[in-house]
N, C-alpha and C positions, 0 to 999 in steps of 0.2 A: 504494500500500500504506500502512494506518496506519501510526504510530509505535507502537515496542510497547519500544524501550529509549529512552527521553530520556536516560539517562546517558551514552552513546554519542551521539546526536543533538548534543549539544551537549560532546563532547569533540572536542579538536582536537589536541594534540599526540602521542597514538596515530595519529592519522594522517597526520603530516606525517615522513617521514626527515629525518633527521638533526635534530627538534624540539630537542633537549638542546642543539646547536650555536648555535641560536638564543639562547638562556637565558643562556650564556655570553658571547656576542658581544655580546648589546643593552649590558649596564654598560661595555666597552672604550669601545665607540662613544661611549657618552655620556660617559667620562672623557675621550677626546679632543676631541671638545668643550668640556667642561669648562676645558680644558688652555690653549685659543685663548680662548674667551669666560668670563669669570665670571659665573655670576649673583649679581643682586642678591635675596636671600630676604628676604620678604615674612612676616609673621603678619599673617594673617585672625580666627583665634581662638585662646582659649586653648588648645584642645586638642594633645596631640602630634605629629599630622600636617595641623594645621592651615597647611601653611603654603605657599608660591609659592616656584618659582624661576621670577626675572623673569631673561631674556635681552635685551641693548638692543643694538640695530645703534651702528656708528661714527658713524653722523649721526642727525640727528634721526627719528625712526621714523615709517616713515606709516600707521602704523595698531595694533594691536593682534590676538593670536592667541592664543589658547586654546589648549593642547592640554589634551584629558583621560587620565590611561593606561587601560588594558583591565585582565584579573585577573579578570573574574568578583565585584568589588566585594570578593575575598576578599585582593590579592597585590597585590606587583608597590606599585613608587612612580617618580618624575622620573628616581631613580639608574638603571633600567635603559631607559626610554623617555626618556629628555632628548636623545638624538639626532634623533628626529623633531624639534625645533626647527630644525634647522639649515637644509634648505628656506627655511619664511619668514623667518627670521633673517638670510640672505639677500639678502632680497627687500627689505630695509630695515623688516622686521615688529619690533617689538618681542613676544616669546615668551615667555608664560608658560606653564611647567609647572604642573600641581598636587597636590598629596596632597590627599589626603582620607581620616577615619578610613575603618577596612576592617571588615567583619562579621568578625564577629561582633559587637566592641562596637558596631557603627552599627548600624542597618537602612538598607535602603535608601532610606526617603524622606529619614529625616536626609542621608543624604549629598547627595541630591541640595538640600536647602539650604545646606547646606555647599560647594556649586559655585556655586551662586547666590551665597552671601556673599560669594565669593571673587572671580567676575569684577564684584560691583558695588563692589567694592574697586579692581581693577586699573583700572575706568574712571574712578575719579576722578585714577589714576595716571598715565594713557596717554591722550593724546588722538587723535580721529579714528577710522575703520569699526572694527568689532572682529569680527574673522572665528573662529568657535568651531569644533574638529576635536576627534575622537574616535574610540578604537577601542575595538571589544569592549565592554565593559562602557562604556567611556567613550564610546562611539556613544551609547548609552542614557542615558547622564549630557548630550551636548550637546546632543541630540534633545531632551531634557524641561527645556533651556533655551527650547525655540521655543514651549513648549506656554501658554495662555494661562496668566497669574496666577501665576507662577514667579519671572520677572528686575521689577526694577524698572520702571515704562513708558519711564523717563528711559535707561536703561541697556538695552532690549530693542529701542528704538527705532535705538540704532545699530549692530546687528546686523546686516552685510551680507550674511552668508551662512553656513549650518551645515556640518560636514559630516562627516557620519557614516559608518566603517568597521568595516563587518563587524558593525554596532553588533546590539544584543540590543532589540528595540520592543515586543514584547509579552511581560512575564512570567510570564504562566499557564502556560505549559509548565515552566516552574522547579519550581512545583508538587511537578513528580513527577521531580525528582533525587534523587541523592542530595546534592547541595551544599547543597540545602534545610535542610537541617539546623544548617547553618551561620548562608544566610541570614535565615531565620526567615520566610518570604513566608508570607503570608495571603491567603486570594482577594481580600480588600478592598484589601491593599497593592497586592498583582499588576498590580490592575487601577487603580486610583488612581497609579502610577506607570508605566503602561504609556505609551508614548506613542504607539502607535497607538490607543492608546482616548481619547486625549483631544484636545480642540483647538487646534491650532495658531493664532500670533498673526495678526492681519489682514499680510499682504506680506511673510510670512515664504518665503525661498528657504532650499532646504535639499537638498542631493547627497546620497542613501542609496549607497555606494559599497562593493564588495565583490570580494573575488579568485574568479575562475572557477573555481577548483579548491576551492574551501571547503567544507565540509558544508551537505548541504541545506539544513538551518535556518536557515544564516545568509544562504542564500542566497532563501531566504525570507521570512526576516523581511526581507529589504535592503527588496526588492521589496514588500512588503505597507504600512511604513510611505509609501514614495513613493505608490505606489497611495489609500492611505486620505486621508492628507493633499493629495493634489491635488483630490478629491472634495471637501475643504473648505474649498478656495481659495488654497492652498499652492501656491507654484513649486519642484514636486518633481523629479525627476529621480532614477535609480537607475540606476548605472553598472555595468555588472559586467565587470570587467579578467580579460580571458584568464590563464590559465597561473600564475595566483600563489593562494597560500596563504593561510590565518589571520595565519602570521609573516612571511611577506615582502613580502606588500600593503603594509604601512607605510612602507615602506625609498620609496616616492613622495611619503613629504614632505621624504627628506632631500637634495635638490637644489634651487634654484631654478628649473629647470625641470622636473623632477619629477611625473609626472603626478599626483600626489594636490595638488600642493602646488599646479599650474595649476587646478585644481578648486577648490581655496578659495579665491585669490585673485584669478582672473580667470572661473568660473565655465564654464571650457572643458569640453570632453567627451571630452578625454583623448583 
């Protein structure tokens, strides 16, 4: 059957019980984190959410991790998702969170150089693999780190692995929300920021990863970017994890063993 509501198609917390539980819970999580590790915050740019919370393991860190947050590029910062660090933080990862301005005053390709800036910042910070993770909105945001002509060559080159949750790959269907009105998409944007519509870098590996219970769409889009990008020489893979949601899929980066967190760092299949 068509789509004949996208506003519904891509809402998620009408569908998930007890969604508001969520909302509440993610800031504790991350204040107790907070609580054990400090971050070291970082300016990237002038702007007011310009900025990083860098997470550093006890010893030296072997590597580096992205996370980006979800929001629909509208919501949402590090304060309620900084508990996904704790996973690779873990793992001896050194963990960066990030803000990034939110639409209205961005559009979306500003931000997504504004992600760019950010982790070719944290690699002159952090040495060794840099593993990039994202949900929602920030699936979209680490995905169109892989895409050619984005990250620096210096800095996209050691890129070990992407990994996208529940992420958003094609936004023509945004089009016809109503959040659109927010974002301000234009079919040129839509599609110039999609990143199924554009090419991925030469030996880029990348997990499209998604909860079984999610909405169609996302569960769609999962599967459409792994699919396009293996056709372009991409080591794609699309994992779809039984019995979880929009909000609970994530709760897999916050163990070191963890299946989201095994997925980005050792490239397992959960």
């Amino acid at each position: 059957m068509p789509i004949t509501d996208w506003d519904d198609a891509y809402a998620n917390a009408v569908h998930i019980p007890g969604a508001d539980g969520f909302l509440v819970d993610w800031p504790k999580r991350t204040a107790a984190l907070r609580a054990r590790v400090a971050p070291e915050v970082m300016r990237y740019g002038p702007g007011a959410r310009q900025l990083i919370d860098l997470y550093r393991p006890e010893q030296a860190a072997q590597g580096l991790t992205v996370i980006v947050h979800g929001g629909y590029w509208l919501r949402f910062s590090p304060e309620e998702f900084g508990f996904m660090a704790s996973g690779p933080l873990a793992r001896g990862q050194a963990v960066a969170m990030l803000r990034y301005t939110l639409a209205p005053e961005a559009r979306i390709a500003t931000i997504t150089t504004e992600i760019a800036a950010a982790i070719t910042l944290l690699a002159q910070a952090v040495p060794g693999p840099i593993h990039l993770a994202g949900h929602s909105a920030g699936g979209h945001l680490v995905s169109r780190m892989g895409c050619v002509g984005v990250l620096p060559d210096a800095v996209a080159g050691r890129i070990a692995h992407i990994l996208s949750v529940s992420g958003v790959h094609d936004l023509r269907p945004l089009l016809r929300t109503q959040m659109n009105q927010t974002l301000r998409l234009d079919m040129d944007e839509a599609v110039a920021e999609s990143p199924a519509l554009a090419v991925p870098r030469d030996g880029l590996a990348i997990t499209c990863a998604v909860g079984g219970d999610e909405r169609p769409e996302f569960i769609r889009q999962t599967d459409l970017l792994a699919n396009v990008w293996r056709g372009l020489g991409a080591d794609t893979r699309a994992v779809h994890m039984p019995g979880l949601h929009h909000f609970d899929v994530i709760d897999g980066l916050t163990a070191p063993e963890g299946a989201l967190t095994r997925i980005l760092l050792d490239q397992s299949r959960a």
